[in-house]
C-alpha positions as CSV (number, residue, x, y, z in Angstrom):
1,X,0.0,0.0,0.0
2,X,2.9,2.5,0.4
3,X,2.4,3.7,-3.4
4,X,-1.3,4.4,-2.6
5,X,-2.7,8.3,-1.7
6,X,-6.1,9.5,-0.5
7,X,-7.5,12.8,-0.6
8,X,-10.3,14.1,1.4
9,X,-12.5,17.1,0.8
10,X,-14.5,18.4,3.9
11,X,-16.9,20.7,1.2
12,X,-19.2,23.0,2.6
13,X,-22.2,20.8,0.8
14,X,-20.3,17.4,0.1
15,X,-17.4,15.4,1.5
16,X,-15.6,13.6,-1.1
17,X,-12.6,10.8,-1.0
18,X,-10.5,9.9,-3.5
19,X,-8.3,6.7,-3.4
20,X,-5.3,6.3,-5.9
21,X,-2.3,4.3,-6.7
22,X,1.0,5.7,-8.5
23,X,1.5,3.0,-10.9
24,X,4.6,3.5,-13.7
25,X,4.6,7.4,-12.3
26,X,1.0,7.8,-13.9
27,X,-2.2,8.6,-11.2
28,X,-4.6,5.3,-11.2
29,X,-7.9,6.1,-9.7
30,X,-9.4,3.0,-7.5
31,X,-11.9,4.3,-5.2
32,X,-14.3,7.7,-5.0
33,X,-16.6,8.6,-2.0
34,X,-18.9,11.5,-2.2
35,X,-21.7,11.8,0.9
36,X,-24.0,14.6,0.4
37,X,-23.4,16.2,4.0
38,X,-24.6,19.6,3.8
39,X,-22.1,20.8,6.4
40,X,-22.6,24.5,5.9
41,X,-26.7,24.2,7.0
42,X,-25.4,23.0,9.8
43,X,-24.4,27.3,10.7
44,X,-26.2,29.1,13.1
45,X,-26.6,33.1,13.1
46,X,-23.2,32.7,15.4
47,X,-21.5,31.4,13.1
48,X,-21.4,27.8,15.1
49,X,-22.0,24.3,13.7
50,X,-25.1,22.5,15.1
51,X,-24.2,19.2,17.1
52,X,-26.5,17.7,14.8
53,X,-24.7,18.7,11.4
54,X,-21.3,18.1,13.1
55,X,-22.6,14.0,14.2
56,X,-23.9,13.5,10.7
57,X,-20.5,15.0,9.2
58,X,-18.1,12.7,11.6
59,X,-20.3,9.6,10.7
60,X,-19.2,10.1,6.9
61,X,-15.7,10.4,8.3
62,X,-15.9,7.5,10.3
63,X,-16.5,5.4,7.1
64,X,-13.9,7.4,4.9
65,X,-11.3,6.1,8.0
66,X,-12.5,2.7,7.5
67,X,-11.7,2.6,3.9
68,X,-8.2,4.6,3.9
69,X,-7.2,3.0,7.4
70,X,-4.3,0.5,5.7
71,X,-2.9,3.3,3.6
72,X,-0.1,5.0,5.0
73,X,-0.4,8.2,7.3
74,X,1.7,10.6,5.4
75,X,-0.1,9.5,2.0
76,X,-3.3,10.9,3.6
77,X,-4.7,14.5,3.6
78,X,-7.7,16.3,3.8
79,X,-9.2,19.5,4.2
80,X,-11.8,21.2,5.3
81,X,-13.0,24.7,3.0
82,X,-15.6,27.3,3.6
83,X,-17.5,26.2,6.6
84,X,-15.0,25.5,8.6
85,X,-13.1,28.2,7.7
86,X,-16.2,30.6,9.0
87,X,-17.1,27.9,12.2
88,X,-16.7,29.9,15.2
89,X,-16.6,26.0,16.8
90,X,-14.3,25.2,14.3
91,X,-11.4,23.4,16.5
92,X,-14.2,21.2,18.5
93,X,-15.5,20.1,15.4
94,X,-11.7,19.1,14.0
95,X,-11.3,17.6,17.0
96,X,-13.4,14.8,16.9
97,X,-13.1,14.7,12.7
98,X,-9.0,13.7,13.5
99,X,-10.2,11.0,15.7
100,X,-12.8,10.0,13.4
101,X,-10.6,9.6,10.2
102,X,-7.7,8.8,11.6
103,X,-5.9,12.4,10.6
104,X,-6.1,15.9,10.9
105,X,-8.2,18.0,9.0
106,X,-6.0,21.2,7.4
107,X,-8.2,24.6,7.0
108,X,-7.5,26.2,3.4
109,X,-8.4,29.4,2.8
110,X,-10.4,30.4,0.0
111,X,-7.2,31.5,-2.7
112,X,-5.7,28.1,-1.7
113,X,-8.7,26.1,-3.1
114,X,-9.1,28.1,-5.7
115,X,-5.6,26.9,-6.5
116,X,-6.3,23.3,-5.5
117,X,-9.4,23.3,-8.0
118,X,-7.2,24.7,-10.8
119,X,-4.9,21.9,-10.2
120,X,-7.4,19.1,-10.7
121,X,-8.4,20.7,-13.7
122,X,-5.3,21.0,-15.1
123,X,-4.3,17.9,-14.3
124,X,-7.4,16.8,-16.4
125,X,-6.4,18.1,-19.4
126,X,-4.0,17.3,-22.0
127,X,-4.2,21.1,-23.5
128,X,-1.3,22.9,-21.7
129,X,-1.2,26.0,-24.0
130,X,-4.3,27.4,-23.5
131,X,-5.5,30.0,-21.2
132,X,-8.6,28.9,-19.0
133,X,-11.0,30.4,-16.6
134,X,-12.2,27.5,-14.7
135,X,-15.6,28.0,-12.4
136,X,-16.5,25.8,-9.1
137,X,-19.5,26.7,-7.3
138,X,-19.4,25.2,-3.7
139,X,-21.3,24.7,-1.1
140,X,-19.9,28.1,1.0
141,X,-18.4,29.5,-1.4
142,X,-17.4,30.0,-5.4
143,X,-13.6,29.9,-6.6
144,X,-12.6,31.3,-10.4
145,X,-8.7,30.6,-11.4
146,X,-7.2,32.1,-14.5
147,X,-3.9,29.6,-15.4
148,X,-2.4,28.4,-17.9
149,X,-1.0,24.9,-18.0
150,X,-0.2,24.2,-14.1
151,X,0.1,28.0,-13.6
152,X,-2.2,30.5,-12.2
153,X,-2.5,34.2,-13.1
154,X,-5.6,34.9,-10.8
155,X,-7.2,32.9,-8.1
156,X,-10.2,34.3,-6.5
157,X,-12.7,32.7,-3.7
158,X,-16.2,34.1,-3.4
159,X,-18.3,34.3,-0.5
160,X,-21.4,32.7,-2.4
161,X,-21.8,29.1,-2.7
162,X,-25.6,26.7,-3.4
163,X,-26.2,26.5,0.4
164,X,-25.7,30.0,1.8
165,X,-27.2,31.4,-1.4
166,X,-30.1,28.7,-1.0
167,X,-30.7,29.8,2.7
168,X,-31.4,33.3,1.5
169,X,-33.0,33.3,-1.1
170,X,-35.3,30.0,-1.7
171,X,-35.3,29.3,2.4
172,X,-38.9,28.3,1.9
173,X,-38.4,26.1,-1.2
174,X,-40.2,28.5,-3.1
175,X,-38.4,29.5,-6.8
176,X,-40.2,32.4,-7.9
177,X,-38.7,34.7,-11.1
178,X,-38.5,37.5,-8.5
179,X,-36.5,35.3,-5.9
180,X,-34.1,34.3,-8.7
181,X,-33.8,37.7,-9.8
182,X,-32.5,38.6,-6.5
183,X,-30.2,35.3,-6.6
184,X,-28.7,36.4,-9.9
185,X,-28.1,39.8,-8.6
186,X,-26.2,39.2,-5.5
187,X,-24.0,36.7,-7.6
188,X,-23.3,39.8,-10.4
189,X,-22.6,41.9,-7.3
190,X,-20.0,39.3,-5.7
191,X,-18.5,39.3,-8.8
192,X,-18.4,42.9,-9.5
193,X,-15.2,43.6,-7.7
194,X,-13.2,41.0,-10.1
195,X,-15.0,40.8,-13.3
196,X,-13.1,43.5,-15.0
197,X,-9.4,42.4,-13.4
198,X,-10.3,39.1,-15.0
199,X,-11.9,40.4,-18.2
200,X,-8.7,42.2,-18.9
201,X,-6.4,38.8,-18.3
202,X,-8.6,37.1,-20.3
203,X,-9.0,33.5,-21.8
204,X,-9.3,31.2,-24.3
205,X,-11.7,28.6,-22.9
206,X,-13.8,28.5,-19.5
207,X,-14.3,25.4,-17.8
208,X,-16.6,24.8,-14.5
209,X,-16.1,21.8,-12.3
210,X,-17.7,19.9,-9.1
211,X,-21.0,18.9,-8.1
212,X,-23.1,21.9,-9.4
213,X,-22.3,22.7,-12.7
214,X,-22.2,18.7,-13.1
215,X,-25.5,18.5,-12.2
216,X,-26.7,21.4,-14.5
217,X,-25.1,19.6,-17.4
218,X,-26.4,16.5,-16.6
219,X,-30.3,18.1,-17.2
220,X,-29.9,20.6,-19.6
221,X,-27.9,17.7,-22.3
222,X,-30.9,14.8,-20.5
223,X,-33.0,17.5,-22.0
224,X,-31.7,18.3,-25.5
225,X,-31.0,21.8,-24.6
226,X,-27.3,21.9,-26.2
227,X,-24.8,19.0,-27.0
228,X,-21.6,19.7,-25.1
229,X,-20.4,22.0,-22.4
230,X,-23.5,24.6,-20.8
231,X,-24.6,27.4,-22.8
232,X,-26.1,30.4,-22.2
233,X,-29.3,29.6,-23.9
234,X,-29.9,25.9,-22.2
235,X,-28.8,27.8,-19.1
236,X,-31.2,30.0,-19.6
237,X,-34.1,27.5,-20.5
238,X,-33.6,25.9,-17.3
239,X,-33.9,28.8,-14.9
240,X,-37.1,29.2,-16.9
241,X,-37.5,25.8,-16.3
242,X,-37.3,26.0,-12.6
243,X,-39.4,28.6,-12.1
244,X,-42.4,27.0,-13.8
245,X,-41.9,24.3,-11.9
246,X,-41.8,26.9,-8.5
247,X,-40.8,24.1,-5.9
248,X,-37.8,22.8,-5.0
249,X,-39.6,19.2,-3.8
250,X,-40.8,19.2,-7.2
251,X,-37.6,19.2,-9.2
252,X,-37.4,16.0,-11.1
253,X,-34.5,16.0,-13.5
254,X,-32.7,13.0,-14.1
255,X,-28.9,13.5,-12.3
256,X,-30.4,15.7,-9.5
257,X,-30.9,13.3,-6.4
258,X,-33.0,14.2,-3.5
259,X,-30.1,15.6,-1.3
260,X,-29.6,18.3,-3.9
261,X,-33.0,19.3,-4.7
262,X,-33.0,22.1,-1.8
263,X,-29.4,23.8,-3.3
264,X,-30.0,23.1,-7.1
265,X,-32.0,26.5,-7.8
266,X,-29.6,28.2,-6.0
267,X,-26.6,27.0,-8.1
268,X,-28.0,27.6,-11.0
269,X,-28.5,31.4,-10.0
270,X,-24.6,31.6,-9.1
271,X,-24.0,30.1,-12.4
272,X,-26.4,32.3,-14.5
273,X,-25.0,35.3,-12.6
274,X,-21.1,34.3,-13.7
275,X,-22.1,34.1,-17.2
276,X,-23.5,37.4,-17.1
277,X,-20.9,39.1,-15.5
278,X,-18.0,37.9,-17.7
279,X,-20.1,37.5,-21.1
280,X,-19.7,33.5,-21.1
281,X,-21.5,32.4,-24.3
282,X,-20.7,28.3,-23.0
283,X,-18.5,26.5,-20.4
284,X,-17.1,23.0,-21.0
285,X,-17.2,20.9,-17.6
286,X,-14.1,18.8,-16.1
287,X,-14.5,16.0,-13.9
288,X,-11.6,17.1,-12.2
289,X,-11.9,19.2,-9.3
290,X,-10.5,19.7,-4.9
291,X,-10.1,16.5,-4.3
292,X,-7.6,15.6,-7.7
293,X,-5.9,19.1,-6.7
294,X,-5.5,18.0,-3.6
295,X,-4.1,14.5,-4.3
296,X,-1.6,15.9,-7.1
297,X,-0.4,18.4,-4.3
298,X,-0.1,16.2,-1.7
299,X,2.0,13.9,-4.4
300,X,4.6,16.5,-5.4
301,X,5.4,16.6,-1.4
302,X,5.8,13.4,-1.5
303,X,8.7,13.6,-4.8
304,X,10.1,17.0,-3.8
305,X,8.1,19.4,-6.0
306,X,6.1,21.6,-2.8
307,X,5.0,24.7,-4.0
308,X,5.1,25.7,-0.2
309,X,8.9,25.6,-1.1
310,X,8.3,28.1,-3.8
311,X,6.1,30.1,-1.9
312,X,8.6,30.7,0.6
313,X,11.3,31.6,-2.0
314,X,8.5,34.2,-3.2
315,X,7.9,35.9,0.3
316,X,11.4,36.3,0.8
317,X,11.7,38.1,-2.7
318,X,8.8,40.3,-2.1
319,X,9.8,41.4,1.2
320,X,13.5,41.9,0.4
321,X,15.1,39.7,3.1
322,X,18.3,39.3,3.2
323,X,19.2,36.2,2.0
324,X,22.7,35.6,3.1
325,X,21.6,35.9,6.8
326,X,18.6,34.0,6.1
327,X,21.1,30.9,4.8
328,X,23.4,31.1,7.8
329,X,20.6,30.9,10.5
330,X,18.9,28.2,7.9
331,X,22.4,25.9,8.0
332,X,22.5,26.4,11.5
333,X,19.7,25.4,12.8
334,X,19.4,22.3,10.5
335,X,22.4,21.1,11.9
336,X,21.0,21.5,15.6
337,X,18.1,19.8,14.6
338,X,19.8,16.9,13.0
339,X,21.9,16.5,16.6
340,X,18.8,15.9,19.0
341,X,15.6,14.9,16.5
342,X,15.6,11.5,18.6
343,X,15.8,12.7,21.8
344,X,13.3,15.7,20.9
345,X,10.9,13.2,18.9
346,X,10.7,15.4,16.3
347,X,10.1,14.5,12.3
348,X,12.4,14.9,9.6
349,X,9.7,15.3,7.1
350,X,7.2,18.1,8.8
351,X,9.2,19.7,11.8
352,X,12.1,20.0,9.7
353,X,10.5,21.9,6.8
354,X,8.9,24.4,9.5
355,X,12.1,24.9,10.9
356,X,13.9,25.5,8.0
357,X,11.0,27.8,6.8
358,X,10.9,29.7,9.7
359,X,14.6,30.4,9.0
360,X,14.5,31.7,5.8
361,X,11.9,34.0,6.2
362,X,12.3,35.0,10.0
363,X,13.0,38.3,9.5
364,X,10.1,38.9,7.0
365,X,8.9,41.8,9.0
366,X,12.0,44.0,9.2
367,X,10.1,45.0,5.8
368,X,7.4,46.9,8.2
369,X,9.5,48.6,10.7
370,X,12.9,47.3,12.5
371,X,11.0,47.9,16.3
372,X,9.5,44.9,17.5
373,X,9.6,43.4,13.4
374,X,9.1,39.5,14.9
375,X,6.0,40.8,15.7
376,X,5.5,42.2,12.0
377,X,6.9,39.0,10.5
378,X,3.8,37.0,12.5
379,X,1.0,38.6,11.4
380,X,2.2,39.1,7.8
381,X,2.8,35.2,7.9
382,X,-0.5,34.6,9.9
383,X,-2.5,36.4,7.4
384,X,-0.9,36.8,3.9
385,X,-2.2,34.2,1.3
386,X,0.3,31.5,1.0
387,X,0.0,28.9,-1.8
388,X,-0.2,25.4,0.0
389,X,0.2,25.7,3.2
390,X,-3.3,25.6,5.5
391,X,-4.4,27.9,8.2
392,X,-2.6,25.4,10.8
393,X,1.0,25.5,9.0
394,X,0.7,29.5,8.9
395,X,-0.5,29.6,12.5
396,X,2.7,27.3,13.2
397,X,5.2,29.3,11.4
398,X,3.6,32.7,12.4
399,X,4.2,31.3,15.8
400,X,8.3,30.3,14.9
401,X,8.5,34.2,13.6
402,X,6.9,35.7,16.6
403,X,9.3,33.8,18.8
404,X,12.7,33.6,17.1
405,X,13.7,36.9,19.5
406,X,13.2,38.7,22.7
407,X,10.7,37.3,25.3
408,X,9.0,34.0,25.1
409,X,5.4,34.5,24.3
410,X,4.5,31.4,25.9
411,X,1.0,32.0,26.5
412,X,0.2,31.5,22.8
413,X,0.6,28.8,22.8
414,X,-2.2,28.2,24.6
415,X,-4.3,27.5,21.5
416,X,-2.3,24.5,20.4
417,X,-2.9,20.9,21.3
418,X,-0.6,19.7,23.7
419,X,1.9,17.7,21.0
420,X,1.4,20.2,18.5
421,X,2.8,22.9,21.3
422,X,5.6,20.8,22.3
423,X,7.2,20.3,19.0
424,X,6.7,23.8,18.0
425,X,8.3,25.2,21.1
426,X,11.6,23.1,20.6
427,X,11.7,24.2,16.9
428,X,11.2,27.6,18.5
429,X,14.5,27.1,20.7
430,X,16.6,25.7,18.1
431,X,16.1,28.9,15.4
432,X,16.3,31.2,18.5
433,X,20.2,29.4,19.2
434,X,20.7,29.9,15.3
435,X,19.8,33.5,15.1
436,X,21.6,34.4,18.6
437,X,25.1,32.7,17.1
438,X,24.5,34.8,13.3
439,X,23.5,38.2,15.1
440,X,26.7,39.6,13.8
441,X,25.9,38.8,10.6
442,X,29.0,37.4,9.7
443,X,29.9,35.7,6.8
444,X,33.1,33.5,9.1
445,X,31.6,30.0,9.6
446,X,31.1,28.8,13.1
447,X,32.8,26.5,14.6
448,X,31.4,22.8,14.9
449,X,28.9,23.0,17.9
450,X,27.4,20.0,19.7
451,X,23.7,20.0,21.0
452,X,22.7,17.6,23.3
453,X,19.2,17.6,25.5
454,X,17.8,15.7,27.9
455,X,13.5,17.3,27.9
456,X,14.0,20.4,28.9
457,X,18.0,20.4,29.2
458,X,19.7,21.8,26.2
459,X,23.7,21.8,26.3
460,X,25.7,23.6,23.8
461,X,29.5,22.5,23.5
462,X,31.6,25.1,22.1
463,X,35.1,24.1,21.4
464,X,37.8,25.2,23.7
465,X,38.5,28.9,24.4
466,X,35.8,29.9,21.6
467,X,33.2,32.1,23.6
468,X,36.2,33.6,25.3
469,X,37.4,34.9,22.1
470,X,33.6,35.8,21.2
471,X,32.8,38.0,24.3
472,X,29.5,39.3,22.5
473,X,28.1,35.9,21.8
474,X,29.0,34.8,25.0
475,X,26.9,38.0,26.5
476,X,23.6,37.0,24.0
477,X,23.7,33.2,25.4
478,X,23.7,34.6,28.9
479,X,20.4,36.9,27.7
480,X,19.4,33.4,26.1
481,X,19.5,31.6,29.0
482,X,17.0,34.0,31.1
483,X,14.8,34.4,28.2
484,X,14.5,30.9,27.8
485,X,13.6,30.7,31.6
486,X,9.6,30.9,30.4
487,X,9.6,28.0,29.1
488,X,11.1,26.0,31.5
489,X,14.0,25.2,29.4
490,X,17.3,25.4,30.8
491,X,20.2,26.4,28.5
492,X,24.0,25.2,29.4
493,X,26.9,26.0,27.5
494,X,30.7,25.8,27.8
């Protein structure tokens, strides 16, 4: 089983599961899951999930577990989208979902699926010179990509998606031509903020994918309406369509089950209201979507091609750091890492990258103001839109940023789970050692230090007479050593 992936999708109306194998370095599909869970009715007016939509959403998890529970754990990731980005409840829920599936659920934000989506997509295709526009109307929310080939130009995430839209305007069931109206409105007005950025990028063909627009070409070809793709006019004719029919318990097209008769109206209004603010004549549809995105992602990790790698490299561009310091506290604190990994119980594959990204972009903030800039370099991290990495890895990094200096913020920590604190607090002490031995910003190399702890012991072995001929680093380890004090680590060095 180690050549076999799975990818799960928390959606805001569906979770899905994917199951692959890598076979001759090509993608072989060999199981799908979809459960229609409706995850983002579950909202109140406080923004918190229902106990009864989070029960029916961790049964569905409970069986995706079963199925992927002989694959291994690092070949496994899902995430959770629009809901449970907005769920005020959010870490209860995710909680209980890790125990349920057997791993951790990652928050994306809205840019980041957008990128995910493109990636399925594209990964669909066999057309890489073409620019596309590709469409996917969720649950919580609608994402539109501009890309071309595996690239993407723009990536946008909407707040409009079938259920919310479906909860405001059809609550009752009811589709009148004045409720749709409204429904195609407040889509055009969502949109109005990117339509003419994206008009002006342009594109050669426009593609929608995921459960909605596959259910609206489902009926409108059942019906005869056009032969490929979704046009404007068969678009058209079944809005018309759904308002004869005035009931959402009455729908009774053929690829429209029960479960999706409340959102489908709703949908269809985002749709209509996409093609009419960026003059869409006809969309083709692609089967592939999230979950593909998702699995292709999770893939390159797997062989060395992260675009959180990249992403890094581009943050420390855009923010001018210096890269030469960047390097020397990078080098430094990799080889400290390497020394007590064992004893620290910390993982080559995932603490390591944190580490070494908190490194190379640790003095991101110096780009707002030098005074207190660790603080600066945490909330740009916590907050900028980062290609790959979830809410949880930027929470984690924000957190190595905010601590690589001055006093130990210890008490945010707080929000962490109790493993999940103590790793990230011993990757916080080994890039604070790295940056106290580079604060001269010398380019002389250091000379070969030993690390050894025992918990909450660290020992530093400096070779003979060193720190005597390096009075100033001798005076920073002493600050060290009482900052460090917080944490109940105790630093010794000779």
């Amino acid at each position: 089983m180690d050549e076999s992936y799975a990818a799960v999708d928390l959606g805001s109306n569906s979770f899905h599961m994917i199951v692959a194998s890598q076979v001759d370095g090509r993608l072989q599909i060999i199981d799908r899951m979809k459960e229609m869970v409706r995850l983002a009715s579950g909202l109140n007016d406080k923004q918190e999930l229902s106990k009864e939509s989070m029960q029916l959403a961790l049964e569905c998890l409970q069986r995706f577990g079963q199925r992927i529970q002989e694959i291994p754990h690092l070949n496994v990731r899902a995430v959770g989208t629009n809901t449970l980005r907005l769920a005020r409840n959010g870490n209860v829920f995710l909680s209980q979902a890790h125990s349920a599936l057997g791993h951790p659920v990652e928050i994306i934000a809205g840019r980041e699926e957008a990128r995910l989506i493109y990636l399925g997509v594209a990964h669909s295709l066999y057309d890489e010179a073409n620019k596309r526009l590709v469409i996917d109307i969720g649950g919580g929310s609608t994402e539109l990509v501009i890309g071309q080939g595996f690239d993407t130009y723009a990536t946008e995430s909407l707040h409009m998606g079938c259920v919310n839209i479906g909860q405001r305007f059809f609550d009752d069931g009811k589709i009148k031509a004045k409720k749709m109206r409204k429904a195609v409105l407040f889509a055009m007005q969502e949109l109005e903020s990117i339509e003419t950025a994206y008009k002006k990028t342009g594109w050669d063909s426009a593609l929608g994918s995921s459960g909605t627009i596959i259910a609206v070409r489902d009926v409108v070809q059942a019906k005869g309406w056009c032969d490929s793709g979704i046009t404007l006019s068969a678009l058209t004719k079944l809005m018309e369509t759904l308002i004869e029919i005035g009931d959402s318990s009455s729908i009774d097209f053929a690829g429209v089950p029960e479960r999706r008769k409340p959102v489908f109206a709703s949908g269809v209004a985002i749709l209509y209201g996409v093609f009419e603010a960026l003059n869409l004549e006809q969309i083709n549809v692609s089967e592939g979507a999230l979950r593909e995105g998702l699995l292709y992602d999770l893939i390159g990790r797997m062989h060395n091609e992260d675009i959180r790698d990249k992403t890094i490299e581009v943050v420390a561009q855009r923010y001018c750091i210096d890269m030469e310091q960047a390097n020397r506290v990078k080098v430094t604190a990799e080889r400290f890492f390497h020394q007590i990994k064992a004893d620290w119980e910390l993982d080559e594959k995932t603490d390591l990258k944190l580490l070494v990204w908190g490194a190379l972009i640790h003095e991101v903030g110096l780009s707002v103001a030098h005074s207190q800039y660790h603080r600066h370099g945490a909330y740009l991290t916590a907050n900028s839109d980062m290609a790959g990495f979830s809410r949880q890895e930027q929470i984690k990094l924000a957190m190595l940023i905010r601590s690589h200096r001055r006093k130990f913020p210890l008490e945010e920590f707080e929000s962490l789970t109790i493993s999940m604190k103590t790793s990230v607090i011993r990757l916080c002490v080994l890039l604070r050692l790295a940056v106290v031995l580079h604060r001269s910003r010398s380019n002389n190399d250091l000379p070969e230090i030993h690390i050894k702890v025992n918990k909450n012991r660290i020992t530093l072995d400096f070779p003979s007479d060193w720190l005597d001929q390096h009075p100033l680093t001798l005076a920073d380890l002493n600050t060290e050593q009482g900052l460090l004090q917080n944490t109940d680590m105790k630093l010794v060095f000779s």
